[in-house]
N, C-alpha and C positions, 0 to 999 in steps of 0.2 A: 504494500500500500504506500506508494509515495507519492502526496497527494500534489496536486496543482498548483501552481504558486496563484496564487487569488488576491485582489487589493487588500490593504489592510483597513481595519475598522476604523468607523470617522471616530478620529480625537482619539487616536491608539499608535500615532506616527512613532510615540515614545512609551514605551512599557507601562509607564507612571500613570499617561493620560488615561482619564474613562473614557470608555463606548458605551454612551447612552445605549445606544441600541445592540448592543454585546449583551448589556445588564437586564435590558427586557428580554430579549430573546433566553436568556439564561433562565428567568422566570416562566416562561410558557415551556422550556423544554423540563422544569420540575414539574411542569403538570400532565406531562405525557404528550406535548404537540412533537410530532416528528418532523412537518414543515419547518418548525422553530429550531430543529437540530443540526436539520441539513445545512439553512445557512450560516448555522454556530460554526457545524462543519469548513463549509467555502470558507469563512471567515479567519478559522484557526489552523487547519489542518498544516498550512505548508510553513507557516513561523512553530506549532510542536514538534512537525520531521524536523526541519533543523535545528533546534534546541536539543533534538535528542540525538542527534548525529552528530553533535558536536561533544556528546557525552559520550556518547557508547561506539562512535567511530568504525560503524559497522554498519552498512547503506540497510543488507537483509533484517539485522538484529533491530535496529533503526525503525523500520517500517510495522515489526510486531509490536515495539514499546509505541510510536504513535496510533498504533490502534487501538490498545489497549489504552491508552490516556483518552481518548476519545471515546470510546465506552464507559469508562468512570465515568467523564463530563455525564454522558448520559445518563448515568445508574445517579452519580451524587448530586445532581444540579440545584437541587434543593438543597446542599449545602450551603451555595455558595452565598456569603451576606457583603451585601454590600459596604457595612459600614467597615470591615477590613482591609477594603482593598476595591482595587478594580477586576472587572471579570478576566482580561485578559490577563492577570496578574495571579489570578487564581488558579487560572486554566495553565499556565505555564507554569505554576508552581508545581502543579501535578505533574508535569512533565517531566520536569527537572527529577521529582522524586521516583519516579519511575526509571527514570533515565540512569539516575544513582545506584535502584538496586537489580537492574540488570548487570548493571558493570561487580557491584558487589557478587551477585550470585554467580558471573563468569570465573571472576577470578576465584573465589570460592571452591567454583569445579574444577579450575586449574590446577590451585594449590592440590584439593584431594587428588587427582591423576598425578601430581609429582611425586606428591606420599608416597602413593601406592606405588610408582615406577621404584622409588626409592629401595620400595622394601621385598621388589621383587623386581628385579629386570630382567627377568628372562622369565613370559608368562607362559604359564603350561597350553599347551594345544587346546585341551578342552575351555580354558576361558577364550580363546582366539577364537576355535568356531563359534560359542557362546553368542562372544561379541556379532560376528557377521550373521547367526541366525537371528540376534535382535533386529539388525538392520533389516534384513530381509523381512521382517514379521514387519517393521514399522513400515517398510514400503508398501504392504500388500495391505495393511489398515488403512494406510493415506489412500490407495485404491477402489479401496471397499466403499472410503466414505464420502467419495468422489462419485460414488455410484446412488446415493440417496439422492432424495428431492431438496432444494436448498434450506425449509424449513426441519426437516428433519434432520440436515446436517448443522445446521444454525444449534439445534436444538439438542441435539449428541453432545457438543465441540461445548459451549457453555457450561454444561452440567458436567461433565464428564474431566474435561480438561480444564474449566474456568471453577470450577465448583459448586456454582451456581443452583439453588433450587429448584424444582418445579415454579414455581412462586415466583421466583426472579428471574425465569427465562422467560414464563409469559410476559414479564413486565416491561424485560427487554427488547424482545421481539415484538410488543405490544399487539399481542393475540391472547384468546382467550385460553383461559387453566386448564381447561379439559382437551383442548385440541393439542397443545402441547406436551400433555401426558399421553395421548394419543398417536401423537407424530413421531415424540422419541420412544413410545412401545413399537411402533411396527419398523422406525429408524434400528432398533436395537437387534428387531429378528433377522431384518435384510441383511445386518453388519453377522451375525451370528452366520448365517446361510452364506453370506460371501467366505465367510472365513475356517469355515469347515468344522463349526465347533458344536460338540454334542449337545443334544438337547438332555 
């Protein structure tokens, strides 16, 4: 997701200034308007990529942390108060902290694979096939789930991978509770049937 570079908000030419209409829109997207998102979106999306590309210095890495800050903005927007700041101040703060603990969690994995080279460098064959039958299993899940309908992979990929409740996926995707227990049950038997897994 590397989004468009799009003008920036009136009276936002400097981080500090408010965008009156940054801070409405901010308010309609706490009440569920998805119009009111999209242009929060056009608005933000291409000063988050680079705020977080200037963090985490990984164009790929880069593009999952700005969508991920962009779905917060969605999920908290009802956080945001004005009397702290300006929206666009807000909206990049989240960025930055997202942007921080990506780089933390990298290095993090880092350090453990040096550990672990450390305390063993010469890894026995059965971890090495190990390793490449993961690969192979995650490729053939990336495939599987490439093969649902876009709501029920929306609806897998949050819950699944984001953590996200039944509750909080409908409220995401802003569809109704029952269709989304619905979409990720029959997303779940397709991903089962693709992947050759007993009943």
């Amino acid at each position: 997701m590397r989004p468009e570079r799009e003008s920036r908000p009136d009276g936002d030419h400097h981080g500090g200034h408010r965008s009156p209409e940054l801070e409405e829109l901010l308010s309609s997207v706490a009440r569920g308007d998805r119009a009111a998102f999209e242009r929060v979106y056009a608005l933000v999306a291409a000063r988050v990529y680079g705020l977080v590309l200037r963090v985490v210095r990984d164009r790929a890495h880069s593009e999952e942390v700005a969508q991920e800050v962009l779905v917060e903005v969605w999920r908290s927007a009802a956080r945001y108060d004005p009397e702290r700041g300006s929206a666009l101040a807000w909206v990049m703060t989240i960025a930055h902290r997202r942007a921080i603990d990506r780089v933390r969690s990298a290095q993090a994995s880092t350090d453990r694979e040096n550990r672990a080279a450390r305390l063993d460098v010469r890894r026995p064959f059965d971890e090495v096939a190990e390793s490449v039958q993961g690969r192979l299993e995650s490729e053939r899940l990336r495939r599987c789930l490439e093969g649902l309908t876009s709501l029920q992979r929306e609806s897998v990929t949050f819950a699944y991978y984001g953590g996200y409740s039944y509750r909080e996926v409908a409220e995401l995707l802003t569809v109704p509770l029952p269709t989304v227990k619905t979409r990720m049950r029959d997303g779940l038997i397709r991903l089962r049937d693709c992947l050759g897994v007993e009943r």
